[in-house]
C-alpha positions, -999 to 999 in steps of 0.1 A, spaced: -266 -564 351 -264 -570 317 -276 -604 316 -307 -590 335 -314 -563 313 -311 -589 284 -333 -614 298 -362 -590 315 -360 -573 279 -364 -607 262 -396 -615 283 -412 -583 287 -409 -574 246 -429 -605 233 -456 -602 261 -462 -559 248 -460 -574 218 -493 -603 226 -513 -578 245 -511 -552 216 -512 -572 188 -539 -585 203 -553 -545 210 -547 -535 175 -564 -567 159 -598 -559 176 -591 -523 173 -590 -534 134 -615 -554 136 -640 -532 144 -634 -504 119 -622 -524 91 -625 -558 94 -626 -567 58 -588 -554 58 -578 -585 78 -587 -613 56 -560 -612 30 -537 -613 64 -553 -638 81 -549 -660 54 -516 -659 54 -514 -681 87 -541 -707 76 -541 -735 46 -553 -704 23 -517 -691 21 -517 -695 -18 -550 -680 -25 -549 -651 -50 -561 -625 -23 -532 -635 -5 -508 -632 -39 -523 -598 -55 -519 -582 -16 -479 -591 -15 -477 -583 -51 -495 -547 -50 -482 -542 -18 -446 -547 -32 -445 -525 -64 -466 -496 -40 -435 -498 -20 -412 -494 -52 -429 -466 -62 -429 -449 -26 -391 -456 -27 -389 -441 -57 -408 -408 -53 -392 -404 -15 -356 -410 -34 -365 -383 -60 -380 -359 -32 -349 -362 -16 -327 -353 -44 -346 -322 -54 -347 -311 -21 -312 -316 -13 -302 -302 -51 -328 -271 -48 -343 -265 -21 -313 -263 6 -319 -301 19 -294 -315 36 -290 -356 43 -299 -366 80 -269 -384 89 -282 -399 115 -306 -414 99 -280 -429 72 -258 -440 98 -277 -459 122 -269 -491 134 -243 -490 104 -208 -504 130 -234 -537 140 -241 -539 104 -206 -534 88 -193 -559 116 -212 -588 113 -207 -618 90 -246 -619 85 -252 -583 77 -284 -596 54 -302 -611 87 -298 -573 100 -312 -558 69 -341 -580 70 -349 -581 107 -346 -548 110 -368 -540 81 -395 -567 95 -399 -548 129 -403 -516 115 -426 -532 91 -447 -549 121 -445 -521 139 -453 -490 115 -479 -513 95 -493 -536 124 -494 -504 147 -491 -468 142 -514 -466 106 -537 -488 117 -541 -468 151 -542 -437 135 -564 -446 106 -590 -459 136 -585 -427 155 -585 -399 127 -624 -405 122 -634 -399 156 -620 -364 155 -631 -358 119 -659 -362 98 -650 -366 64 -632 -394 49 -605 -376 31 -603 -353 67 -593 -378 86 -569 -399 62 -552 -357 57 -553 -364 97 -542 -397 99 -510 -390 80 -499 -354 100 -502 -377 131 -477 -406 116 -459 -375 100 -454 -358 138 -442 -388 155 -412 -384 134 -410 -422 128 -403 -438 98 -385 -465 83 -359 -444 62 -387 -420 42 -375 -383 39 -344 -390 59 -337 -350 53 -331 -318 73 -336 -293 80 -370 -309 103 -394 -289 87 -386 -306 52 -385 -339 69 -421 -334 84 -432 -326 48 -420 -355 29 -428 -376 58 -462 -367 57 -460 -367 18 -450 -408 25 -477 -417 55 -506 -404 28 -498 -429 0 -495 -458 28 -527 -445 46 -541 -446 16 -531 -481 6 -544 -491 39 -579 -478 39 -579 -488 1 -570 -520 1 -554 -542 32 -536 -546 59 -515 -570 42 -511 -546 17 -496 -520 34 -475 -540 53 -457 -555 21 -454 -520 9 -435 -511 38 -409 -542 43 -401 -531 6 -397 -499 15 -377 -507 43 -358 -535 27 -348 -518 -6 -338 -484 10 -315 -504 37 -300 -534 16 -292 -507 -14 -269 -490 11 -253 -520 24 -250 -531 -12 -228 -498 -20 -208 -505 10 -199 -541 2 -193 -534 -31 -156 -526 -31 -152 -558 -11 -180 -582 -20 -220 -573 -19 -232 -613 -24 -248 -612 6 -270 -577 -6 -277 -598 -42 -290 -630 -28 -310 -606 -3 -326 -588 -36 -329 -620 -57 -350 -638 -25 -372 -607 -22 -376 -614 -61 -386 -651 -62 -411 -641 -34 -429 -614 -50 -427 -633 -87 -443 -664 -71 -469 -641 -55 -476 -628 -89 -481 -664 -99 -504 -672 -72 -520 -636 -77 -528 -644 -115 -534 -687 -111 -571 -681 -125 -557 -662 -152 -530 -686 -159 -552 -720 -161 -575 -697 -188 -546 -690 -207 -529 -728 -202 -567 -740 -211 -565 -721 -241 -531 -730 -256 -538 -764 -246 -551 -773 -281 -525 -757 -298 -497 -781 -291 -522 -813 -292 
C-alpha cells in the first residue's frame, strides 16, 4: 500500500502541478503580464540580463528585511504583548531534518516548494481576484493580503499564538509581498520568499548543529551568498563596464 500511495502520489503531484502552473501563468498573463518577463527570462539564453539580476537581487534583500521585521514582531509580541511561540510551527518536520545526513537538501527543498507554491500560486491568485471584488487599487491589495492572511499559510512568518496575533502579523507579511508583487515581478516576489523561507529555516538548523557541527547550514548561507552577489553583478554589468571604461585610462 505504501508503494501505491508513493507512486500514485509521484504521478498525480507533477501533473496538478502542469495544469495549474499552466492555470496561474494565463491567469497572470492576463492581469499582469509585464510581471512575467523578468521570469521568463530565466529559462531562455537571457538568464544574465540585468532584469533578471536586479529581480533576484531586490527580491533577496525584500526578503531580509521581511525576516527582519517578522523576527522583531515576534519578539515584541512575545516580550509585551502576551505572544507565545507556535510550536508547531517551530517544530515541523524537525525528526526528518535532525535525522538526515543531507539536512541542507531539506532546508532548501522545502523552502523551494513553499516558495513555488506561495509565490507561483496563492499571491498571484489573490492579487488577480482581489480587483474583481474591489475597486480601488490599494482596496484590493488590503484584500489581497486578509485572504493570504486567512488561509493561515505561510512559510514561517508570524509563527505566533495566540491565532488572532498570528492572523495580524500574517497579514502584516502578505502586504509587503503583495506589494512587491504588483510593484515589481513575479520573479521578485518569489526571490523574496525562498529568502524568507531559507534564512528563517537554515538559521534554526544552524543553532541546532552548532554544538555538534553546523557546516552544512554555512555552506548553505555562503551558496545563497555567491548567488545573490553574482546577481548583483549581472544587475549592475552596465554600470560596471561605465566605471571599468572610465578607470581604463588610469592604469594605461
Amino acid at each position: 500500500p505504501h508503494l501505491i500511495t508513493s507512486t500514485a502520489f509521484g504521478v498525480l503531484f507533477p501533473l496538478l502541478w502542469l495544469f495549474a502552473s499552466v492555470a496561474i501563468e494565463q491567469s497572470i498573463r492576463k492581469v499582469a503580464p509585464a510581471r512575467l518577463t523578468s521570469f521568463v527570462r530565466m529559462f531562455d539564453r537571457r538568464v544574465a540580463s540585468e532584469p533578471c539580476g536586479l529581480a533576484i537581487l531586490r527580491g533577496a534583500l525584500l526578503g531580509l528585511a521581511l525576516l527582519g521585521a517578522d523576527t522583531f514582531l515576534v519578539w515584541v509580541g512575545t516580550n509585551r504583548l502576551g505572544m507565545w511561540l507556535d510550536s508547531g510551527a517551530h517544530i515541523g518536520m524537525q525528526n526528518e531534518w535532525l535525522a538526515s545526513a543531507w539536512s541542507i537538501v531539506w532546508t532548501a527543498v522545502v523552502a523551494l516548494l513553499q516558495t513555488l507554491g506561495f509565490g507561483f500560486f496563492l499571491i498571484p491568485f489573490l492579487v488577480y481576484l482581489a480587483p474583481r471584488l474591489v475597486r480601488h487599487n490599494w482596496l484590493a491589495a488590503l484584500l489581497a493580503a486578509a485572504l493570504a492572511a486567512a488561509s493561515d499559510l505561510h512559510v514561517g512568518m508570524a509563527a505566533v499564538q495566540p491565532a488572532h496575533w498570528m492572523v495580524v502579523l500574517l497579514f502584516l507579511g502578505y502586504l509587503v509581498l503583495v506589494w512587491a508583487f504588483t510593484r515589481y515581478d513575479l520573479l521578485t516576489l518569489l526571490a523574496a520568499l525562498f529568502t524568507f523561507g531559507f534564512w528563517w529555516q537554515n538559521y534554526r538548523m544552524l543553532v541546532m548543529h552548532e554544538p555538534t557541527g553546523a557546516l552544512q547550514e554555512w555552506i548553505g548561507f555562503a551558496v545563497w551568498g555567491v548567488v545573490v552577489l553574482a546577481a548583483a553583478a549581472i544587475a549592475l554589468q552596465s554600470s560596471l563596464r561605465a566605471a571599468q571604461r572610465r578607470l581604463a585610462p588610469v592604469f594605461e
